[in-house]
N, C-alpha and C positions, 0 to 999 in steps of 0.2 A: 838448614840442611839436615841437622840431625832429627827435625820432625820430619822430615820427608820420607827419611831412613825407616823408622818407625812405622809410620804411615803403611809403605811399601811392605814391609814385613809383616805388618797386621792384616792386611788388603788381601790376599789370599785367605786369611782363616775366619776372615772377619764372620762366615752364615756358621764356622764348625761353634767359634766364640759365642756368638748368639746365642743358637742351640745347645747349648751346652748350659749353659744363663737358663733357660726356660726350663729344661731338665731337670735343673737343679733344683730350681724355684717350687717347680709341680710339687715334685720330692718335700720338699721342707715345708711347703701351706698345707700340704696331704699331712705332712707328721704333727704338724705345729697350729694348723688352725683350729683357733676354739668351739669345736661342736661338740654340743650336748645329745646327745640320748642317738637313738639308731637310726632316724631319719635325719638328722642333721649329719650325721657321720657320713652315710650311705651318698647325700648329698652334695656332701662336700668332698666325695670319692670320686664322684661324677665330673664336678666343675673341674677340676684341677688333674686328673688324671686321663678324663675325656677330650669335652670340652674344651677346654684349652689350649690343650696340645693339637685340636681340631682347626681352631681359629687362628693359630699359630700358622700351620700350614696351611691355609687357605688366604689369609690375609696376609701373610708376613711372608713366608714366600716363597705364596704363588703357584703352589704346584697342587697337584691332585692326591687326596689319599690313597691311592689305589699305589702311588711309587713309598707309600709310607707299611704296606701290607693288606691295605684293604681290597683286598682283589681276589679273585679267583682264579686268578692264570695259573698255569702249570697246571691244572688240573691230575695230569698222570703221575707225574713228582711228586706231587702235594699227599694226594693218595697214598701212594705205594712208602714215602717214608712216617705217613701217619698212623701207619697198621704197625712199619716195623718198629717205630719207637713207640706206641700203644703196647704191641707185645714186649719192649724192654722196660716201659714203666713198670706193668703190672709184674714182669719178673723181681724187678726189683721189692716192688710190695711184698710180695709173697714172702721173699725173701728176710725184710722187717719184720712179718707178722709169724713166721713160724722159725726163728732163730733170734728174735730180739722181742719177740711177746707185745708187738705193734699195737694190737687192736687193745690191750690191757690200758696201753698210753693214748688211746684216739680217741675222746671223746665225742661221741655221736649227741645227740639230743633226743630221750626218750619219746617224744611225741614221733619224731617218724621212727621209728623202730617197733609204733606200736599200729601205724594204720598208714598205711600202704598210701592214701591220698594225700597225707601229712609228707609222706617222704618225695611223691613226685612233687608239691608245692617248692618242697625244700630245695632238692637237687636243680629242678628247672626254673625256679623264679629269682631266688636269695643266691646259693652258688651262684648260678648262671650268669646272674649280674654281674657278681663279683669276679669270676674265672674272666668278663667278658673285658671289664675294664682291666684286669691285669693284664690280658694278652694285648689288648690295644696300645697300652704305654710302652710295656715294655718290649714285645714281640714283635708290633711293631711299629712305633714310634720312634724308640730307643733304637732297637735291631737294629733296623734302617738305617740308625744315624749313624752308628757306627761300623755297622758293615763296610759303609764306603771308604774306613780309613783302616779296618782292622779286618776284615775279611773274616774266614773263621771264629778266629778268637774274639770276634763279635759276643757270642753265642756264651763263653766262658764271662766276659767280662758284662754282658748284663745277666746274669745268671748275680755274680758275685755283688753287683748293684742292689737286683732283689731281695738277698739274703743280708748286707748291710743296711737296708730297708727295715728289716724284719727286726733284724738288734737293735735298733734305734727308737724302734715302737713294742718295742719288749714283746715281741711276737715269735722268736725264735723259741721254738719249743716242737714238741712230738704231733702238735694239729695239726701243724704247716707242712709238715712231713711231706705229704701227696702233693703240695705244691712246691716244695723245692728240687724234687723229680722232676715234675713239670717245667719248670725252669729252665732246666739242662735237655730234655728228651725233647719238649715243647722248642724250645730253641735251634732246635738240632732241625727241625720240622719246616719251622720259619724262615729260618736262611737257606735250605735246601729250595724251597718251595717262593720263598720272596712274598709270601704271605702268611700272617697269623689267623688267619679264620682258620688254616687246614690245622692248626697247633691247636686254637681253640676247639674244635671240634674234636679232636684228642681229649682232647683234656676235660671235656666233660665227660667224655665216655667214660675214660678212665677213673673221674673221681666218683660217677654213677659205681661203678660196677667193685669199685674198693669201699663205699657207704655199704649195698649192699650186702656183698663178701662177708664184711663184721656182724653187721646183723645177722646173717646165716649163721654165724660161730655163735653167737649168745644164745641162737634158739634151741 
């Protein structure tokens, strides 16, 4: 009788418990598996925070990425709050870089600061990856998942996922700066929108035009 009780009690949260299992998982083989050098990394950033979470919901279940964010709907939603949290990112940059000496703390990489073909390689193939696989876990993979139980404070609590991410991989420092904005502003975009392409597409703009910006100040 008292497994039945159990049973009963677990049987409703049994896909939240799953998911939560696979989340966690990505999270820790992302931080924990042993790759070497920058294609192993980049690769093992793919499996495990792509990938997986890909075949997760496709296989396991059952439903389509498009209720996970990959979608384009809302189109006019999507838009209109990705201009206004673009212009609250970069407010906030500005903000950093000319009251707290930001770009002194941002390390760029001298090669695209010196040839203009160097910096769109950078921005649009390296970033681009990388911003593409962040927004997809967390914006919305993650988002997703929790949206359904926590509504708004979706948005706060994987923001604070991300950034316990970050400390864990000793990544918490002044680089990540433009993506812990993104986090919060990107998120705000995702759950308005119920897709992270419109956050992503943010979010490159915004870390285009903040790479940029610095460079203009060195010249």
């Amino acid at each position: 009788m008292q497994k039945e009780n159990i049973l009963q009690f677990i049987s409703p949260w049994k896909t939240e418990m799953i998911s939560s299992a696979i989340i966690l998982s990505c999270l820790l083989l992302t931080i924990y598996f042993p790759a070497q050098g920058n294609l192993q990394t980049f690769s093992s950033v793919l499996f495990f925070l792509f990938l997986l979470p890909v075949l997760y919901i496709k296989l396991i279940l059952k439903q389509n990425l498009a209720n996970f964010g990959f979608n384009l709907r809302n189109k006019s939603i999507g838009l209109l709050w990705a201009c206004l949290m673009l212009f609250v990112s970069l407010l906030i940059a500005f903000f950093l870089i000319h009251f707290y000496n930001f770009e002194q703390k941002y390390i760029i990489p001298a090669y695209i600061a010196q040839n203009f073909g160097s910096f769109l390689f950078y921005e649009l193939i390296l970033v681009n990856f990388l911003l593409f696989i962040q927004e997809f876990f967390f914006k919305g993979f993650l988002l997703s998942f929790l949206s359904q139980r926590f509504g708004l404070w979706s948005v706060l609590l994987q923001s604070l996922l991300f950034i316990l991410f970050l400390i864990i991989t000793r990544e918490l420092d002044w680089q990540v700066a433009p993506l812990i904005i993104l986090t919060l502003t990107g998120g705000v975009v995702a759950y308005k929108s119920k897709s992270f392409l419109y956050s992503y597409a943010m979010g490159i703009f915004f870390l285009i035009i903040i790479d940029a910006y610095i460079i203009h100040l060195f010249k």
